[in-house]
N, C-alpha and C positions, 0 to 999 in steps of 0.2 A: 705034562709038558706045556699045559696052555692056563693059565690065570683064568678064575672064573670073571665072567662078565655079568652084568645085570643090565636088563631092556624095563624102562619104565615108563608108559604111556600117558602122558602129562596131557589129558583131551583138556585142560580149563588153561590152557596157557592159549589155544588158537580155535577156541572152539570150533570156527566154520571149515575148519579145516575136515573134519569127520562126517561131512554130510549126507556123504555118499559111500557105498561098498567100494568103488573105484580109489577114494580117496582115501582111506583107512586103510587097502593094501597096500598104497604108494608110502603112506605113512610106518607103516610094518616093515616095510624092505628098507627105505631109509633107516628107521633107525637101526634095524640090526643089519645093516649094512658099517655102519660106524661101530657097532658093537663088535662088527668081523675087523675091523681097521681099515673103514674104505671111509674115503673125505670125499667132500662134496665137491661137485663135476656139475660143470654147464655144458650137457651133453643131452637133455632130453629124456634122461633114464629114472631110475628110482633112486639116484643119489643127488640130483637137481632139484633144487630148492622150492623150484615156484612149478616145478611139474607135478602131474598125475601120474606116471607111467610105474608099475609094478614089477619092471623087468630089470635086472644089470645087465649094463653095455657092458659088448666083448672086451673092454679094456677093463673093466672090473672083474670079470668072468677071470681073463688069464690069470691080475691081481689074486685073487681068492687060490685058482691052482697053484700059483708059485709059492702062496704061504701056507696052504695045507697041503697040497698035493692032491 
């Protein structure tokens, strides 16, 4: 029922982006946040561009239960 997806972690496009553990799972939850079909949000979460945060805000959260359940 769901199209496979593929997550490919391109670290030579922003290299200073992975310098820290903090910043690699921020980096991990963005991308397979758009891998799940979430767009980026200027909200502070792990789908905001210039954040750290490894968490999806509750408006991603319901997003996600309405398309999987």
């Amino acid at each position: 029922w769901c199209k496979p997806r593929y997550v490919k972690y391109d670290t030579g496009t922003h290299p200073s982006a992975f310098n820290t553990y903090q910043e690699r799972r921020h980096f991990a939850c963005h991308e397979l946040g758009h891998t799940l079909g979430l767009f980026h949000r200027n909200s502070g979460y792990c789908l905001d561009v210039s954040g750290v945060s490894y968490t999806l805000s509750p408006h991603n959260q319901n997003h996600l239960s309405d398309l999987y359940g």
